[in-house]
C-alpha positions as CSV (number, residue, x, y, z in Angstrom):
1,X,-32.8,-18.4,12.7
2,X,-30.6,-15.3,11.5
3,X,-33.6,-14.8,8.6
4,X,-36.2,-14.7,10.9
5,X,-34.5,-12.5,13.2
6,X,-34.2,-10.0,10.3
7,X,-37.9,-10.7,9.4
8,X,-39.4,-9.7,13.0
9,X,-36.8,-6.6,12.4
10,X,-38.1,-5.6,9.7
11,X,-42.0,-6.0,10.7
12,X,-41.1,-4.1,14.3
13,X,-40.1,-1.4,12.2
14,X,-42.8,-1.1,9.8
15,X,-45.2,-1.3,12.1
16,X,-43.6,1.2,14.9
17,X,-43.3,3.7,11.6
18,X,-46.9,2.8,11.0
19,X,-47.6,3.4,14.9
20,X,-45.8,6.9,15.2
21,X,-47.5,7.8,11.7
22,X,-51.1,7.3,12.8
23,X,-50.2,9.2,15.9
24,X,-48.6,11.9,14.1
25,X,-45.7,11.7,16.3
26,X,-41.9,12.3,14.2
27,X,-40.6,8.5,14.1
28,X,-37.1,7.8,12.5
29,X,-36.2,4.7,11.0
30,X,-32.2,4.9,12.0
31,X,-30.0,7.9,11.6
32,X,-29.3,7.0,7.8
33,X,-33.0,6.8,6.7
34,X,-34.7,9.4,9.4
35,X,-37.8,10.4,7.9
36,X,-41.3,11.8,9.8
37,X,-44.0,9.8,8.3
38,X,-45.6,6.4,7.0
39,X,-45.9,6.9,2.9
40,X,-49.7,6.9,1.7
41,X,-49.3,8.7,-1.5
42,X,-47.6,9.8,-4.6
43,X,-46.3,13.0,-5.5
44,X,-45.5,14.2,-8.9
45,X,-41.2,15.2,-8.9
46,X,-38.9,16.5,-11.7
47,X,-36.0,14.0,-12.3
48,X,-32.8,14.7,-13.8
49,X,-32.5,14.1,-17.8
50,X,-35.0,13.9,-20.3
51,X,-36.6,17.3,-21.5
52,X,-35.9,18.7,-18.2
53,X,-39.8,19.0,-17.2
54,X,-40.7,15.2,-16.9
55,X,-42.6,14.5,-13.5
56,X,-42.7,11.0,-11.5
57,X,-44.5,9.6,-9.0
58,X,-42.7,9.6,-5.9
59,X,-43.4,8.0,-2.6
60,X,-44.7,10.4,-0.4
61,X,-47.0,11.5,3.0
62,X,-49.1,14.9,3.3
63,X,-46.9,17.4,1.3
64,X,-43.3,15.3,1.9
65,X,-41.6,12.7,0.6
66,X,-39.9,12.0,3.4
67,X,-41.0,9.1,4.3
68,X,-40.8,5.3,4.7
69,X,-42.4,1.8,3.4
70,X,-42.0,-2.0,3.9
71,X,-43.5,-5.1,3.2
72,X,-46.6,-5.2,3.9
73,X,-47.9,-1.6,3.0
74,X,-50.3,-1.0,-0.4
75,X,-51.1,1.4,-2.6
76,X,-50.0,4.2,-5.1
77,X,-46.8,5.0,-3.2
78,X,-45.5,1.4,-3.9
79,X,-46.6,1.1,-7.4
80,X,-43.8,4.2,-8.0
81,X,-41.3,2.1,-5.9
82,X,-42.2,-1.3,-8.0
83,X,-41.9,0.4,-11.8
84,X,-38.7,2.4,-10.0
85,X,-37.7,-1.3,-9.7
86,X,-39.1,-3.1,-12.8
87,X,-38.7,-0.2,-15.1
88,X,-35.7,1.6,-14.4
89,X,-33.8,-1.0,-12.6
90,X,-34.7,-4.1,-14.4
91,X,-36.1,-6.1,-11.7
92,X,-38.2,-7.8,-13.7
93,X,-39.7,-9.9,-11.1
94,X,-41.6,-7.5,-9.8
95,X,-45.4,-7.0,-10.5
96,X,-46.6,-3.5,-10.2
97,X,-49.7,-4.6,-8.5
98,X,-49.3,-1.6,-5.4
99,X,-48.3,-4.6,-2.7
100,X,-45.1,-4.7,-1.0
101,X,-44.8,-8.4,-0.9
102,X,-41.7,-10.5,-0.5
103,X,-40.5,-10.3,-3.6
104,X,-40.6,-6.2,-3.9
105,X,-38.6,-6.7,-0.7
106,X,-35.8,-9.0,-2.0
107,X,-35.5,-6.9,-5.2
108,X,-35.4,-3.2,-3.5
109,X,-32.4,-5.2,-1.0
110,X,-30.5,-6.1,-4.3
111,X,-30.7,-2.9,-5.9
112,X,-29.8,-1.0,-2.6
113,X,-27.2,-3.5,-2.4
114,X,-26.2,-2.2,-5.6
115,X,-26.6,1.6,-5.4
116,X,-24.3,1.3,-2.0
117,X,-27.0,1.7,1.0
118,X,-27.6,-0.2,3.7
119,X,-29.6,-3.0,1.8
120,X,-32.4,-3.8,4.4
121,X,-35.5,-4.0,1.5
122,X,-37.1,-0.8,3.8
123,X,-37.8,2.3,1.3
124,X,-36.8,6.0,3.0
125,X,-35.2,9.0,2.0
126,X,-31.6,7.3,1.2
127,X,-33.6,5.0,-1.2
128,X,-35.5,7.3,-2.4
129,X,-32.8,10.1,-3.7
130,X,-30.7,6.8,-5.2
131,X,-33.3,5.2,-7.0
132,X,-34.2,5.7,-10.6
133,X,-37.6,7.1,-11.3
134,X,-39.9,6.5,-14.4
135,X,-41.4,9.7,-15.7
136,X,-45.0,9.7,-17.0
137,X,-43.1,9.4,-20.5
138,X,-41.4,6.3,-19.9
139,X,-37.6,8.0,-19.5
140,X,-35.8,6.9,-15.9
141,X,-33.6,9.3,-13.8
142,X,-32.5,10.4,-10.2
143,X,-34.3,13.1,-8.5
144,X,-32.2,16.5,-8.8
């Protein structure tokens, strides 16, 4: 019962951010994890470490990376999330195959869990600037 109470949660909120996205309309997802759009795309980012010019794929929509993804979404924006999560976290069960499936889900909910956020398996700003990226050379760090 409680599970899939947390399930039709979840989906309301991916699919109002979807909603407000493809109206162009500023949706939040909660205080905490406010961001404007739907993610669609990739956008290359510094990250901390390395040689100090490494770039990674971040989540992003338009020109921002403020933005927010679930289960259920596909594409390049959730490949970055899933080798965030197989890569840098060691999360090995997920498949970088660009699907937010249950699986990404449970594994983005342990890591938040980890990294001290509100561990809901929904990816937004707070997730975003926590998380671990992988660089096009295979090194993982934080965004600056």
């Amino acid at each position: 019962m409680k599970e899939s109470r947390m399930l039709r949660a979840k989906a309301g909120v991916a699919a109002g951010a979807m909603l407000l996205a493809g109206l162009g309309v500023a949706g939040t997802a909660g205080q905490a994890n406010a961001a404007t759009y739907w993610c669609n795309k990739t956008l290359g980012r510094f990250i901390n470490g390395g040689n100090g010019h490494e770039l990674a794929n971040i989540p992003a929509y338009g020109s921002t990376d403020n933005c927010i993804t679930a289960r259920g979404a596909s594409g390049p924006h959730v490949e970055a999330i899933q080798k965030s999560l197989r890569h840098c976290h060691k999360r090995t069960r997920v498949e970088v195959d660009g699907h937010f499936g249950r699986i990404t889900e449970e594994e983005l909910e342990i890591v938040q869990a980890r990294l001290d956020l509100e561990n809901d398996g929904v990816y937004g700003p707070n997730t975003r600037d926590k998380l671990k990226w992988q660089s096009t050379t295979g090194h993982c760090d934080t965004l600056p």
